[in-house]
TIBAVEX-393127 format. One record per residue (C-alpha): residue in one letter; x, y, z. Coordinates in steps of 0.1 Angstrom, whole numbers, plus 5000, padded with zeros to 4 digits. Layout:
<recs>
A, X, Y, Z;
...
</recs>
This chain:
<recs>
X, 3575, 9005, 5532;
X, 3551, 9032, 5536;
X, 3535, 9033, 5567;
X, 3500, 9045, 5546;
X, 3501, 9004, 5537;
X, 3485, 8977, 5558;
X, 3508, 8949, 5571;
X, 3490, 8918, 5576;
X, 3504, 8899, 5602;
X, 3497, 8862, 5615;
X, 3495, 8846, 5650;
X, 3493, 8881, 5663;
X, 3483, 8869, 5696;
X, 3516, 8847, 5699;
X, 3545, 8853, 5718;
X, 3568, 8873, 5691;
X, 3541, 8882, 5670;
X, 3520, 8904, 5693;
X, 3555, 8919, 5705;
X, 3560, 8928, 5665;
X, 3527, 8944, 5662;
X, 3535, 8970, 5691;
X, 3567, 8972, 5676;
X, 3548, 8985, 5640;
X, 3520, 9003, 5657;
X, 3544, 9027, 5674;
X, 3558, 9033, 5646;
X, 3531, 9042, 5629;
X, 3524, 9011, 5604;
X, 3485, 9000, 5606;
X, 3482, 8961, 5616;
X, 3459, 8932, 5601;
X, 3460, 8913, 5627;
X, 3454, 8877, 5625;
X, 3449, 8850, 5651;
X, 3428, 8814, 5656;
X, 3433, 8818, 5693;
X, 3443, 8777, 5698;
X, 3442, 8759, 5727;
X, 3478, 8747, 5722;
X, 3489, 8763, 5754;
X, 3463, 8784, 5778;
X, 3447, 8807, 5757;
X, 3437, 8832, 5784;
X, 3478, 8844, 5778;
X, 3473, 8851, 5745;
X, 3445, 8870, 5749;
X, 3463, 8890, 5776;
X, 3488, 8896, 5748;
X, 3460, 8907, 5725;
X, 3444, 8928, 5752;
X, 3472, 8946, 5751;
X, 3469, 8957, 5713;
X, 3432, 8959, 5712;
X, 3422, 8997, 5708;
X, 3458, 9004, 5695;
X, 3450, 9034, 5666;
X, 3460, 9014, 5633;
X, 3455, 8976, 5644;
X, 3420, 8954, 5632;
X, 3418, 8924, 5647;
X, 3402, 8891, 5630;
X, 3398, 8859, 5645;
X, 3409, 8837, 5615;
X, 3428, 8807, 5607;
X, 3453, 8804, 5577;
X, 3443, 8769, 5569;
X, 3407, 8784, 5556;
X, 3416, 8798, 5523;
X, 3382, 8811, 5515;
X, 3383, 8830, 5547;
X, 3422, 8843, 5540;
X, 3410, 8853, 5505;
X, 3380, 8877, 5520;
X, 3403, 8891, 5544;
X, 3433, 8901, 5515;
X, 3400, 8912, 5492;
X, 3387, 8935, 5523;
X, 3418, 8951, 5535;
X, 3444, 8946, 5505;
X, 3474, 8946, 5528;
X, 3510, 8952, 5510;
X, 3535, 8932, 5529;
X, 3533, 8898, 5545;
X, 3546, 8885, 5581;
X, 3535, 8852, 5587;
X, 3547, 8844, 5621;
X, 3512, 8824, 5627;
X, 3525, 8788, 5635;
X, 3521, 8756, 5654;
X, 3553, 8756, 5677;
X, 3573, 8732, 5699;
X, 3592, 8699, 5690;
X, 3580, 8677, 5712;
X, 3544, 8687, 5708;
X, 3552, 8677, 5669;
X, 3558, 8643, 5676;
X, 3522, 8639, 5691;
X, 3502, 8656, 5668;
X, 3523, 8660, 5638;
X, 3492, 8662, 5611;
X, 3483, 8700, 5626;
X, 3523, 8711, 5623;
X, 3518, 8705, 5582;
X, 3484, 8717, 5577;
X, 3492, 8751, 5598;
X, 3528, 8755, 5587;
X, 3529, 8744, 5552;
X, 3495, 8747, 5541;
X, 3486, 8775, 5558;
X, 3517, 8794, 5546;
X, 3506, 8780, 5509;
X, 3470, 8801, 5516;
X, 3486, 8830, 5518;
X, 3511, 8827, 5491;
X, 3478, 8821, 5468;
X, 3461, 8854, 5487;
X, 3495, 8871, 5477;
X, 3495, 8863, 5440;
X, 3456, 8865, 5438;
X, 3459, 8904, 5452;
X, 3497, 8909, 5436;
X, 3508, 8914, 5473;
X, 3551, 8912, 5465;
X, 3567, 8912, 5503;
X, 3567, 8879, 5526;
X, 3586, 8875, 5557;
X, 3581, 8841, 5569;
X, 3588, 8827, 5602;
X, 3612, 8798, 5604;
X, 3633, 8780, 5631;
X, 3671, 8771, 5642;
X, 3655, 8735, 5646;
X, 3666, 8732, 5610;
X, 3701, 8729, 5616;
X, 3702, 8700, 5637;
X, 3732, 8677, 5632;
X, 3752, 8701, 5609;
X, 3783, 8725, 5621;
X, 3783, 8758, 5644;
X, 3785, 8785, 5643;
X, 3746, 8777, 5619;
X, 3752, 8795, 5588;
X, 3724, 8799, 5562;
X, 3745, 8783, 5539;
X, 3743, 8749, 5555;
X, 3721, 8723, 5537;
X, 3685, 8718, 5562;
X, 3677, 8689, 5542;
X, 3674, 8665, 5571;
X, 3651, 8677, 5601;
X, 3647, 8655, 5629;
X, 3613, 8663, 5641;
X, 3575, 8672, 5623;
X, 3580, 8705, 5639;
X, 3610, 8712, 5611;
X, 3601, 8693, 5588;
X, 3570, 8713, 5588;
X, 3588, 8744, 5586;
X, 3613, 8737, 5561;
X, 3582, 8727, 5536;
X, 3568, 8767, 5543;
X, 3601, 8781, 5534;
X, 3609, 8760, 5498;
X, 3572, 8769, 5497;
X, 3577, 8800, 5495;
X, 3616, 8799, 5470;
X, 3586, 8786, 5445;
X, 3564, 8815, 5443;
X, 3597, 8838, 5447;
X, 3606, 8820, 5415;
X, 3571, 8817, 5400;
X, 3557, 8846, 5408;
X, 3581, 8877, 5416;
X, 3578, 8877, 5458;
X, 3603, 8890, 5477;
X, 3607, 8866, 5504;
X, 3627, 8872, 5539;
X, 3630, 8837, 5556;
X, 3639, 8845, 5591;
X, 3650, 8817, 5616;
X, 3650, 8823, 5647;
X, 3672, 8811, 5677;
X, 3655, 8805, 5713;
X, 3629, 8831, 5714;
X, 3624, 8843, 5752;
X, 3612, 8873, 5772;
X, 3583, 8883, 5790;
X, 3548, 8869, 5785;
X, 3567, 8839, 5768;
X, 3549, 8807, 5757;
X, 3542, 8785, 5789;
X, 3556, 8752, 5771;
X, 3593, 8769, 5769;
X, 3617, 8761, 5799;
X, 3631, 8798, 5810;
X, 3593, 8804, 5819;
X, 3590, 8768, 5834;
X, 3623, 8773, 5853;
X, 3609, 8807, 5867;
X, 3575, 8793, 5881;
X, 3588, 8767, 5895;
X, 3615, 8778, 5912;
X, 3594, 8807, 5921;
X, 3573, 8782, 5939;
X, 3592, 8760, 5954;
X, 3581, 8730, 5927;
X, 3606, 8708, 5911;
X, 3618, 8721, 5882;
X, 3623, 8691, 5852;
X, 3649, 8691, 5834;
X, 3660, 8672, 5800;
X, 3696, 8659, 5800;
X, 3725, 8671, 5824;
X, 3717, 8711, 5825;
X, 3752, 8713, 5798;
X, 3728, 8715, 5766;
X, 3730, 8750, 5753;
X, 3711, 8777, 5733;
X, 3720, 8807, 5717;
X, 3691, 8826, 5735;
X, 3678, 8856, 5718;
X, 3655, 8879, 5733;
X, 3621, 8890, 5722;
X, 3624, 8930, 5716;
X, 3652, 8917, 5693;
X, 3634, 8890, 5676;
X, 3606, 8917, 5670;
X, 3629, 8946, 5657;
X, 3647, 8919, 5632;
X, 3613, 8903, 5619;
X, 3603, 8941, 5610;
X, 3642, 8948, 5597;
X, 3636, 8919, 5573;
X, 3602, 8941, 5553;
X, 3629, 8954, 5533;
X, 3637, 8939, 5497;
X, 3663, 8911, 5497;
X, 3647, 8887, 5464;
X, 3649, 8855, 5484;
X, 3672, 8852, 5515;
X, 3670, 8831, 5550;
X, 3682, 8851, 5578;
X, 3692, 8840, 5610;
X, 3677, 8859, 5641;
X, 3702, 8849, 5669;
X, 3722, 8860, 5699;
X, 3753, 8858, 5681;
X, 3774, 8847, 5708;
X, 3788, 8816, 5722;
X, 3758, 8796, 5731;
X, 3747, 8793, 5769;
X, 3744, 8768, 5788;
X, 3708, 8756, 5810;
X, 3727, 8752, 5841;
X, 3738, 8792, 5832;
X, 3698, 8800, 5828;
X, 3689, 8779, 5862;
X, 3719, 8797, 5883;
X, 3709, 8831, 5869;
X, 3671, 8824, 5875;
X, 3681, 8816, 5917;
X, 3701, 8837, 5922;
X, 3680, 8870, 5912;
X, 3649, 8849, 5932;
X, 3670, 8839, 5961;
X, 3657, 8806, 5963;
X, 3677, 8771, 5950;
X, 3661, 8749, 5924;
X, 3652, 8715, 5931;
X, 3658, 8700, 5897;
X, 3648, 8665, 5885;
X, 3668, 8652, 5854;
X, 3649, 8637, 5830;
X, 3661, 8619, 5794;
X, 3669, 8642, 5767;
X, 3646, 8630, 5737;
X, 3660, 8621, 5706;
X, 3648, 8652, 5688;
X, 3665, 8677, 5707;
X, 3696, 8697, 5698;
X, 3724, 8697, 5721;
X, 3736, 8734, 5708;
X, 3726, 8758, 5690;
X, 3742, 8790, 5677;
X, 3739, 8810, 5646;
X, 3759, 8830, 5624;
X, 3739, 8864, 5621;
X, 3768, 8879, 5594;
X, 3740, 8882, 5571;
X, 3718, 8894, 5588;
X, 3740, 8926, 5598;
X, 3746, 8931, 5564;
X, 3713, 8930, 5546;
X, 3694, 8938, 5573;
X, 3716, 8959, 5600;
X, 3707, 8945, 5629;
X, 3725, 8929, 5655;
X, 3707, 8920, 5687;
X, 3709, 8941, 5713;
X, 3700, 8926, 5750;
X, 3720, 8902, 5766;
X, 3709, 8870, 5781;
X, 3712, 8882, 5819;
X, 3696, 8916, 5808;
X, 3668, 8894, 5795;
X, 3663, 8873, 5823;
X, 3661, 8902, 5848;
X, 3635, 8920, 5827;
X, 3614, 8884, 5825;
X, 3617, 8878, 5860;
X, 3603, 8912, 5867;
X, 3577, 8908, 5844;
X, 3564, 8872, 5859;
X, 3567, 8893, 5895;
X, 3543, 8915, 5879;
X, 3518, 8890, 5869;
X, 3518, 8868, 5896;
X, 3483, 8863, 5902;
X, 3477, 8865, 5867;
X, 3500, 8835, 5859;
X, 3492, 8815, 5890;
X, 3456, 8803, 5869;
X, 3476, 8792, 5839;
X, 3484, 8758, 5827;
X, 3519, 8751, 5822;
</recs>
């Protein structure tokens, strides 16, 4: 990839995509950014996100969503970009359940618009978000070769449609495609609706903190910087490939999150157990083999290291978060 050739890049004001941009900016790649600024979760943190790009020397900004193909089509006909991440996505499996006709027309659809803008402008890399939520139900350690052909929420569902999407115009059309999935995302300036940022404001203020299911459910978490460096990694040519973006490492538990989360604040948290809903994983935990070997990468912070840098960041923006709706 030269770094003369515009990346355009989707849901740039998220939580992992607005980490990638400053990831490609300092490294000198210019940035379409892309964003419809939802109301999903409070916007004012995504526009603190964005805040944080605006003025960067190589990034344009455009408020724009990916299920308006006229729009997408102006935007590839004005700035001809050369490569393709489209981490722009509606997010969350409960949320899915509720509103389920927004997860198809943003994931699927929308990833369809810009597969069209891509053959219309002969624009040859994707790298298309995707999700661990796939694998529910099948065998860990999650390996790519595992059949996702039974998702057991809208949210997947929704996702797995983007990605065989995008196999047809690889096969069609000539795309390379990289289908990352990633593993629980976390890390500072997370999304509000996740539970390592719930567990830190409420234990921070002395709230009860609700959790799903007896604390033993566990994640192979995966912090952001990682996430970031991994989506970028995947620019290069593979043909067609999904790539997990995981820890790596025997999954962690909740109870492991909550203990490290009061101990480094001090304070004990008063936790409520709740049902765990019928479309949540007990475990997750991928096999990242291939993605050391096409892509050399390996994550790099550990889950306590990760924490500690998220706490400090939430001490930082105290006030800041204190007006946000969880």
């Amino acid at each position: 990839m030269s770094f003369a050739e515009p990346v355009l890049l989707t849901g740039v004001a998220g939580f992992i995509a607005s980490r990638t941009a400053r990831f490609l900016l300092d490294q000198g790649v210019r940035v379409i950014g892309v964003d419809n600024l939802n109301d999903y979760y409070d916007v004012r943190l995504k526009r603190h996100r964005l805040e944080a790009l605006l003025g960067s020397p190589g990034f344009t900004f455009h408020e724009l969503d990916i299920e308006n193909l006229a729009a997408v089509r102006l935007l590839f006909e004005v700035h001809r970009p050369r490569s393709v991440l489209n981490l722009a996505a509606r997010a969350g499996v409960g949320y899915s359940l509720k509103n389920p006709h927004v997860y198809l027309t943003t994931n699927a659809n929308g990833t369809l618009n810009l597969l069209e803008a891509m053959r219309a402008f002969e624009v040859k890399k994707l790298v298309l978000a995707s999700t661990s939520s796939l694998y529910a139900g099948l065998p860990m350690p999650f390996s790519e070769a595992l059949p996702v052909n039974t998702p057991i929420s809208p949210y997947a569902a929704s996702k797995k449609a983007a990605e065989v999407m995008a196999y047809t115009y690889h096969f069609l059309f000539g795309m390379d495609v990289s289908v990352v999935r990633y593993f629980t995302v976390f890390g500072p300036a997370g999304r509000p609706d996740m539970s390592i940022y719930r567990f830190i404001q409420w234990i921070t203020h002395g709230q009860r903190l609700q959790l799903t299911g007896d604390g033993s459910q566990s994640r192979d978490f995966t912090f952001v910087d990682d996430i970031a460096r991994g989506t970028i990694a995947a620019l290069r040519p593979v043909g067609f490939e999904v790539i997990n973006l995981g820890g790596g490492r025997n999954p962690r538990s909740m109870m492991d999150v909550i203990r490290h989360i009061e101990g480094a604040l001090g304070r004990p948290a008063d936790i409520e157990h709740l049902p765990m809903p019928p479309e949540d994983m007990q475990a997750t935990w991928a096999d990242i083999d291939k993605a050391r070997r096409l892509l050399d990468w390996t994550p790099e912070v550990s889950l306590e290291e990760g924490l500690d840098r998220t706490l400090a960041w939430h001490r930082d923006h105290r006030d800041f978060l204190s007006g946000l709706r969880m």
